[in-house]
KEMARLUM-70301 format. One record per residue (C-alpha): x negated, y, z; residue number from 1. Coordinates in Angstrom, 3 decimals. Layout:
// residues N
[[X,Y,Z],NUM]
...
//
This chain:
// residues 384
[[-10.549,-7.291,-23.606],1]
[[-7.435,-6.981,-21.011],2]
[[-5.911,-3.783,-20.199],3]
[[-5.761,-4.055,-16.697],4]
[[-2.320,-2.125,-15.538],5]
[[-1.824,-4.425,-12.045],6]
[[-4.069,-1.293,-9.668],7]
[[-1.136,-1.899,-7.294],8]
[[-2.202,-5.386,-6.832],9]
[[-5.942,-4.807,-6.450],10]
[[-8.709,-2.974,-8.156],11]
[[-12.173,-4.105,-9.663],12]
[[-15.256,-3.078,-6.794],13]
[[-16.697,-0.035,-7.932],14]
[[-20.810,-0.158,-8.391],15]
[[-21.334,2.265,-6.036],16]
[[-19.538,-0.276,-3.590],17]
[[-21.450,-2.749,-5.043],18]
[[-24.415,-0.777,-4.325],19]
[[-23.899,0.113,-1.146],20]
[[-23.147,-3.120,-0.111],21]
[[-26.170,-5.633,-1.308],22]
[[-28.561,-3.915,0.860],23]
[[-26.679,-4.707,3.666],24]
[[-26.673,-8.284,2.918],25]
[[-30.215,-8.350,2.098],26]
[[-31.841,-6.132,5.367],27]
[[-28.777,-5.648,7.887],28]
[[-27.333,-9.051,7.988],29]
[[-27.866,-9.015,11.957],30]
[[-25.202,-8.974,14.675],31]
[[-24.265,-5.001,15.766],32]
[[-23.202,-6.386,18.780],33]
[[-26.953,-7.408,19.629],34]
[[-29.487,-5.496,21.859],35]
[[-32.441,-6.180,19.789],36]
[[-33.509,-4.097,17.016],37]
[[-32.294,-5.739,13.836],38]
[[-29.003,-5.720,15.887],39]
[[-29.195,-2.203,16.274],40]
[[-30.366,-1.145,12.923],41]
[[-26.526,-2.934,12.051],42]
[[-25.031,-0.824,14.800],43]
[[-26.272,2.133,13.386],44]
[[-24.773,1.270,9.938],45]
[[-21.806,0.365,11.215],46]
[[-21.732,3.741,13.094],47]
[[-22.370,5.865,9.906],48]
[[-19.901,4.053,8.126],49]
[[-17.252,4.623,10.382],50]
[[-18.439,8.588,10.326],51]
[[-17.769,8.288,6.897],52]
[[-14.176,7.188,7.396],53]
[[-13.305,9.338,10.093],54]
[[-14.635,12.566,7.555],55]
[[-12.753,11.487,4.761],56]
[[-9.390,10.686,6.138],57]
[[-9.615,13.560,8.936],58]
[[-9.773,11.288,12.157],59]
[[-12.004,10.755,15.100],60]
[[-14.450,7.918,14.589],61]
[[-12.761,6.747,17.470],62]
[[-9.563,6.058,16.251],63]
[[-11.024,3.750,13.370],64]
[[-10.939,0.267,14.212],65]
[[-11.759,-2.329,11.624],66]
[[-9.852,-5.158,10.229],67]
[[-9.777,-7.683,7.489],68]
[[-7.169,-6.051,5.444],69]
[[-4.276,-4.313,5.968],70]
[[-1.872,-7.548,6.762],71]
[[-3.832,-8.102,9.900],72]
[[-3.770,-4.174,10.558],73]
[[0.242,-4.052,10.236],74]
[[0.014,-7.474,12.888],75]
[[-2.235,-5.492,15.052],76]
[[0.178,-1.686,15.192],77]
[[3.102,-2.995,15.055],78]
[[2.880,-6.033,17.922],79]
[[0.125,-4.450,19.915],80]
[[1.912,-1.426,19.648],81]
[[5.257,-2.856,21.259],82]
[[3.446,-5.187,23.637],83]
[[1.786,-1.760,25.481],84]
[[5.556,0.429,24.850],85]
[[7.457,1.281,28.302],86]
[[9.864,-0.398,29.683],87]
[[12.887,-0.064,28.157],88]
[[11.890,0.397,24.849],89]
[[12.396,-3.186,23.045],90]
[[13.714,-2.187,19.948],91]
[[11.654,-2.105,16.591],92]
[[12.351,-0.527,13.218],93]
[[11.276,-1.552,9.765],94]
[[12.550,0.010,6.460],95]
[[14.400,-2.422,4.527],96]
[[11.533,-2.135,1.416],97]
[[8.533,-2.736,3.620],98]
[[5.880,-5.217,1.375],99]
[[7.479,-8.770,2.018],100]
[[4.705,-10.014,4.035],101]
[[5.201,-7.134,6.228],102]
[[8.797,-8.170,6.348],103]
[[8.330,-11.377,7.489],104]
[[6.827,-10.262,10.440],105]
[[10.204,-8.235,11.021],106]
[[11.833,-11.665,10.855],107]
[[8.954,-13.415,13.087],108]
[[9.552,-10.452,15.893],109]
[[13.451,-11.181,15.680],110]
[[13.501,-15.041,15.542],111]
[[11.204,-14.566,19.262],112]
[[14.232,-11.987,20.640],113]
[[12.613,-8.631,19.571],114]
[[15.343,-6.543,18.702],115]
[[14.861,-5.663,15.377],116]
[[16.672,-3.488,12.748],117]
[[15.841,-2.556,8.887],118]
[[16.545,1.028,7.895],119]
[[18.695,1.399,4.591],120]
[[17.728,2.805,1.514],121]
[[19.872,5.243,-0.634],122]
[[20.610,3.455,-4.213],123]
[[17.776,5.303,-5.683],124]
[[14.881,3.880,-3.296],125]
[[14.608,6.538,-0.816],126]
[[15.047,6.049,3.083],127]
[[18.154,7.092,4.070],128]
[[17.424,9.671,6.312],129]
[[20.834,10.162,8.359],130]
[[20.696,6.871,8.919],131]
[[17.210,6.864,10.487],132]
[[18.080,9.302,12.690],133]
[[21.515,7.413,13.920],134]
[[19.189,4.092,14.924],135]
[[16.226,6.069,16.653],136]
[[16.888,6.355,19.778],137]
[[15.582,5.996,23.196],138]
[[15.392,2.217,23.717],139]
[[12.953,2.395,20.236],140]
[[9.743,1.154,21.241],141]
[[8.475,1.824,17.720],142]
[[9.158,2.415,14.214],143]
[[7.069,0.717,10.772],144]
[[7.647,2.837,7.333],145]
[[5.633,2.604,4.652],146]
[[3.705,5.827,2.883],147]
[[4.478,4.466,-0.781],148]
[[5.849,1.351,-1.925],149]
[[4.294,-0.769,-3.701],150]
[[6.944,-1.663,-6.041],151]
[[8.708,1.432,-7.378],152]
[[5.893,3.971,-6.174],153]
[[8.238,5.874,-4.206],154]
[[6.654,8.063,-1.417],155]
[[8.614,7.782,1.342],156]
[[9.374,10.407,3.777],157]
[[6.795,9.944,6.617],158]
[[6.505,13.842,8.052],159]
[[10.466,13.467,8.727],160]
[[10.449,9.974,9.798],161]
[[7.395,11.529,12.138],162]
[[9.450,14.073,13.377],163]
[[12.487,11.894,14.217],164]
[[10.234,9.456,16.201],165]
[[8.513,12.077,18.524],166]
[[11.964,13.641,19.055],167]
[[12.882,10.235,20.708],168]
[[9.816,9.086,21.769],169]
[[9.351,6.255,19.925],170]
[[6.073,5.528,18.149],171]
[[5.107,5.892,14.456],172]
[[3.016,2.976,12.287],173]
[[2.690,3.750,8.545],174]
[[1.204,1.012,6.083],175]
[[-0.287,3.315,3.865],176]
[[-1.791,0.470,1.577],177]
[[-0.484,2.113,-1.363],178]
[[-1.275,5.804,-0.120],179]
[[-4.750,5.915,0.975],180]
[[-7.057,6.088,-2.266],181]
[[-4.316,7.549,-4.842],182]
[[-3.422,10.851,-3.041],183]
[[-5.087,12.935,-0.240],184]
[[-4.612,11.722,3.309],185]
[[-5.220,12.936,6.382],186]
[[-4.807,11.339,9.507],187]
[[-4.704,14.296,11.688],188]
[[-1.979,15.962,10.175],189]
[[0.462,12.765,9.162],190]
[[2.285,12.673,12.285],191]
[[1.809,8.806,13.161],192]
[[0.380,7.318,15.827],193]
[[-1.210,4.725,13.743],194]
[[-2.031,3.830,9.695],195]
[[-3.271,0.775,8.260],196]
[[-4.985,0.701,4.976],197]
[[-7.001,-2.068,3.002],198]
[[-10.326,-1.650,0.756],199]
[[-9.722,-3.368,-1.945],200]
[[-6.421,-0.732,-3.582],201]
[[-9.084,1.679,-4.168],202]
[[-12.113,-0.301,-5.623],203]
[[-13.754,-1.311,-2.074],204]
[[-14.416,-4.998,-1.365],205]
[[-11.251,-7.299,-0.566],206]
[[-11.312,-8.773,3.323],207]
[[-11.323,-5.467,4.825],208]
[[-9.043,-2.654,6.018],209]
[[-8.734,-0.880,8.981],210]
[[-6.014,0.785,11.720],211]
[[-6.097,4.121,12.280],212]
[[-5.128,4.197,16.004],213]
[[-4.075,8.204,17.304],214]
[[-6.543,8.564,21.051],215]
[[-4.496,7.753,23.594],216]
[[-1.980,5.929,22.019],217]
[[-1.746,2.292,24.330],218]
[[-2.434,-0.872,21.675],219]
[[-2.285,-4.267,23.156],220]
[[-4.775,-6.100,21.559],221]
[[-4.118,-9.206,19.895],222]
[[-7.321,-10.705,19.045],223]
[[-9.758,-10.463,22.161],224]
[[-13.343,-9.580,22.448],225]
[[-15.558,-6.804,23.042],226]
[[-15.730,-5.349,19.163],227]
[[-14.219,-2.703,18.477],228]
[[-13.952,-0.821,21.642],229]
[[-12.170,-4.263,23.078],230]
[[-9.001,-3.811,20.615],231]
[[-10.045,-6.212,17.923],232]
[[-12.397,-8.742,18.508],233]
[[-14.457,-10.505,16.478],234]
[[-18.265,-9.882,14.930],235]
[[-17.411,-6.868,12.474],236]
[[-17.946,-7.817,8.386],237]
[[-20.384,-4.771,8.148],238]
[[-21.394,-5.403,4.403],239]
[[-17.496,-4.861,3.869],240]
[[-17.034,-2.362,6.000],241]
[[-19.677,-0.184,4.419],242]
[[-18.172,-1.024,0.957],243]
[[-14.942,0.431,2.413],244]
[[-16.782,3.750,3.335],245]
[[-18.218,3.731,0.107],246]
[[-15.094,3.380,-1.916],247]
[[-13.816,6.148,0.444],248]
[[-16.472,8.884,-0.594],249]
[[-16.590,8.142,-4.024],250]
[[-12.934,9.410,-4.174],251]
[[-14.357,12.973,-3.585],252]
[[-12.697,16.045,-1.733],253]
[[-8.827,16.699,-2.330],254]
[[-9.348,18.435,-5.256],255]
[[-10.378,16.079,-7.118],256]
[[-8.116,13.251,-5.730],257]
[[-5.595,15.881,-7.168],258]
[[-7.037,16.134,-10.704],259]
[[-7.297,11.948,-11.164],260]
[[-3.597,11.445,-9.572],261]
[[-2.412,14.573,-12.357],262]
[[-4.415,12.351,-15.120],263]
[[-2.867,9.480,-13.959],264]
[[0.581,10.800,-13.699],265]
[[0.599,12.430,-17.005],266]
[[-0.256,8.662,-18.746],267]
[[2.617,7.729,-16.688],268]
[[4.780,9.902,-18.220],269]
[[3.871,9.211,-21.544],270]
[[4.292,5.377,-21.274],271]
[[7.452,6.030,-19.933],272]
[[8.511,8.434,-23.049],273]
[[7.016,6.679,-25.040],274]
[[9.125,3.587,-24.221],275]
[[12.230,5.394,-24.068],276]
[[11.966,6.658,-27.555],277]
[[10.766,3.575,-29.123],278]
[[13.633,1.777,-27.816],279]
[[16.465,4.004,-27.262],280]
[[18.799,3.293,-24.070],281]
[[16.980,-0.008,-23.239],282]
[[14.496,1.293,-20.704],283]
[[15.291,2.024,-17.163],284]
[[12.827,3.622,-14.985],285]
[[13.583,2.992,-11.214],286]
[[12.163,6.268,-9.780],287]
[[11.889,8.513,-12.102],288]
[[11.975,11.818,-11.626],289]
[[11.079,11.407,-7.688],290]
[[8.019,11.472,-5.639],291]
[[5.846,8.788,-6.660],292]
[[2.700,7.558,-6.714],293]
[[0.859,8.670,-10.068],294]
[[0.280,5.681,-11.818],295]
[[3.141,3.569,-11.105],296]
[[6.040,2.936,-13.482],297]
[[8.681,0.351,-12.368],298]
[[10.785,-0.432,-15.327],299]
[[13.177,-2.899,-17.133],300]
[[14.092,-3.339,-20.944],301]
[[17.359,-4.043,-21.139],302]
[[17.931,-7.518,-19.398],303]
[[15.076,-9.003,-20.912],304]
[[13.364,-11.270,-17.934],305]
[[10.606,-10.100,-16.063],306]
[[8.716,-13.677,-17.751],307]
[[9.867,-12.751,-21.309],308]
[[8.274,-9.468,-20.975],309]
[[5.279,-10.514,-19.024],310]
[[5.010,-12.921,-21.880],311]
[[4.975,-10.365,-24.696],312]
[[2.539,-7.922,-22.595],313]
[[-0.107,-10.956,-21.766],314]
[[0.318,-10.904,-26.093],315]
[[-1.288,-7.564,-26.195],316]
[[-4.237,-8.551,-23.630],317]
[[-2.200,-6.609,-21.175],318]
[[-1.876,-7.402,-17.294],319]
[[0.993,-6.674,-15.088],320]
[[3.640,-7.719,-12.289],321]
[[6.694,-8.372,-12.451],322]
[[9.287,-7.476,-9.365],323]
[[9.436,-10.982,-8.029],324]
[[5.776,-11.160,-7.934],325]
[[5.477,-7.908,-6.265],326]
[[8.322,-8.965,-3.750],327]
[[7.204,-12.683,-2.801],328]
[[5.700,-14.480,-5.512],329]
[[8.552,-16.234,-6.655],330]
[[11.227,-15.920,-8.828],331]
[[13.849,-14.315,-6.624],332]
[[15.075,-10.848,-7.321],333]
[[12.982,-7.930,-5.620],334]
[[14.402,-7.238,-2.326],335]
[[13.521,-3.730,-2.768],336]
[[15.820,-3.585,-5.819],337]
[[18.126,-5.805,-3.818],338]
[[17.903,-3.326,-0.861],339]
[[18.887,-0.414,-3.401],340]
[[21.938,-2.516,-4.363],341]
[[20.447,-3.084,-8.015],342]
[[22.618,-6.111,-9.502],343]
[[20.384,-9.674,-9.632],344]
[[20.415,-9.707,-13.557],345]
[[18.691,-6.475,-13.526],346]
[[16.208,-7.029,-10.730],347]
[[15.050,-9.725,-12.153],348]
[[14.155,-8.082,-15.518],349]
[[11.831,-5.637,-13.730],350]
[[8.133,-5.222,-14.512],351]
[[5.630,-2.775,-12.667],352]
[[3.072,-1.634,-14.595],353]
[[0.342,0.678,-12.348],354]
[[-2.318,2.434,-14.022],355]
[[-5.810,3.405,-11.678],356]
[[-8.791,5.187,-12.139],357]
[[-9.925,3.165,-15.090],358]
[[-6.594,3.469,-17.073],359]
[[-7.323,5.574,-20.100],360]
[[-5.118,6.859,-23.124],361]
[[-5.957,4.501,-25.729],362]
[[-4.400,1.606,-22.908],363]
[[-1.216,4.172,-23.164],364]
[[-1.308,3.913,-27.044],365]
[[-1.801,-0.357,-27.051],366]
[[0.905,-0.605,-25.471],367]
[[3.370,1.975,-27.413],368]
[[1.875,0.371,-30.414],369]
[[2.659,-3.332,-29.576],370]
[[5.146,-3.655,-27.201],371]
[[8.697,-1.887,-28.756],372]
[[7.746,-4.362,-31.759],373]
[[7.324,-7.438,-29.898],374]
[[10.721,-6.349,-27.929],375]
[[13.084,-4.888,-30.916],376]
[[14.036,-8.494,-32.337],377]
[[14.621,-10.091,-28.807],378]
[[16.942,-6.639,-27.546],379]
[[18.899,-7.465,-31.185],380]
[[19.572,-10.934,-29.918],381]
[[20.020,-10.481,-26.565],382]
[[24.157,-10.304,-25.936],383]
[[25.266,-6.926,-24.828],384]
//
């Protein structure tokens, strides 16, 4: 049986999500948008699900608008968001370790004359700050950070970055894709105008996500019809979207988000130890020791390849990423490890291993068990 350490990726539909959803397939398979009463019996569902979203994540129903994942929620902030800023304000800001597809949308919004700029990174992953606060200025239309990334689990500094932007006037997207689901969120108190999250990073269905969009904020739309209070059109996947609200709930209060992102964190940490002692000054842990998600551990082992170790892991019925994966799929060096200056031989030997709400301590001891043994002979040969 795998051990499944790729929850960054995507997660496994929980049954409750399962449950939830079927009957809607089965009885409420009608249009919402519809006067007659199998239409409305969908509007009310759709209705209570997005009650359930605005109570968990602390927003106003609405400010929920539904999407199919987060991609098309990043599309939706970030251009909609610029096409309705004042005049004047033209410029955009990314950070520089935004997820690559989110990046390429950077480079899309340039290569059509939007000014855009990427905010630097300090050497150990984290936004430089000063720097942020040189580039936002008054001609900023709007700024894009990310809650967490998805690589090296670092939580990046969104109250400050918050703070910076409403000093200036700019506006604030986060893609909290990582966020939402592993730590308490709530949208009332984050500071940004809007969020985007996706379903499927915290056991809800894939092919659907949402924006959180703050009342009163102006949003071009950029898909036209009548759903969605006119600001995304298109007939609204209500099995998924009640599968989203469902993997919401099941999360519980902030309490107990608190207790499963300590449980996961402490596995974390023992993985990590663990590998460090078994194989003394090979492992390097990018992020450790800083704010990061719980169950994320982006490592290397010496400069064994990302493949060679995937290789060895996939041995031991274990699933993971490796940093080129993560980044684009291919097998160029991260270019969040390039944006922290990390030399190419390195970056390329890095492996992410996230752990979720199904990761338990016998996964942990599999991997202490197998891996340092599978790796001792190849660090041997490996020139220094």
């Amino acid at each position: 049986m795998t051990i499944y350490l790729d929850h960054n990726a995507t997660t496994a539909p929980a049954p409750e999500v399962l449950s939830a959803m079927w009957p809607v397939y089965e009885r409420l398979w009608a249009n919402a948008s519809s006067q007659h009463a199998p239409g409305q019996d969908a509007r009310r569902a759709l209705a209570a699900a997005r009650g359930t979203v605005a109570r968990v994540l602390r927003c106003k129903p609405a400010e929920v608008i539904f999407t199919s994942c987060a991609t098309e929620a990043n599309h939706l902030a970030v251009r909609g968001l610029l096409a309705a800023a004042p005049a004047g304000r033209t410029r955009v800001l990314f950070s520089a370790v935004e997820h690559a597809g989110h990046l390429r949308l950077a480079r899309a919004l340039a290569e059509a004359g939007v000014p855009v700029e990427l905010l630097p990174v300090r050497p150990d992953g984290r936004l430089d700050l000063q720097a942020a606060a040189e580039r936002i200025g008054p001609d900023v239309a709007l700024v894009s950070l990310m809650a967490a990334n998805n690589e090296t689990g670092l939580l990046m500094p969104v109250a400050e970055v918050a703070a910076l932007a409403g000093a200036a006037g700019a506006r604030l997207h986060v893609d909290a894709t990582q966020f939402v689901g592993k730590l308490p969120f709530a949208f009332d108190a984050c500071g940004a105008d809007a969020v985007s999250f996706s379903a499927h990073k915290f056991h809800g269905p894939k092919g659907v996500g949402a924006l959180l969009l703050r009342q009163g904020a102006p949003l071009a739309p950029q898909t036209l019809g009548s759903q969605e209070r006119g600001r995304r059109g298109g007939t609204e996947n209500l099995p998924g979207i009640v599968g989203l609200a469902a993997a919401l709930e099941r999360l519980g209060d902030a309490a107990a988000m608190q207790a499963e992102a300590a449980r996961q964190a402490s596995l974390r940490d023992t993985l990590e130890a663990g590998l460090m002692a078994a194989l003394p000054g090979a492992v390097h842990v990018w992020g450790r020791g800083l704010p990061r998600l719980p169950g994320t551990s982006y490592l290397r082992v010496g400069r064994l390849s990302a493949e060679v170790l995937l290789q060895r892991l996939e041995r031991l019925g274990i699933a993971a990423s490796s940093g080129a994966a993560c980044s684009s799929g291919g097998s160029e060096p991260s270019h969040v490890l390039r944006a922290m200056g990390v030399p190419a031989e390195e970056a390329l030997a890095a492996v992410r291993l996230s752990l979720g709400q199904g990761s338990q301590t016998p996964d942990v001891h599999a991997l202490l068990a197998g891996l340092p043994r599978l790796l001792r002979p190849l660090l041997e040969e490996a020139p220094a």
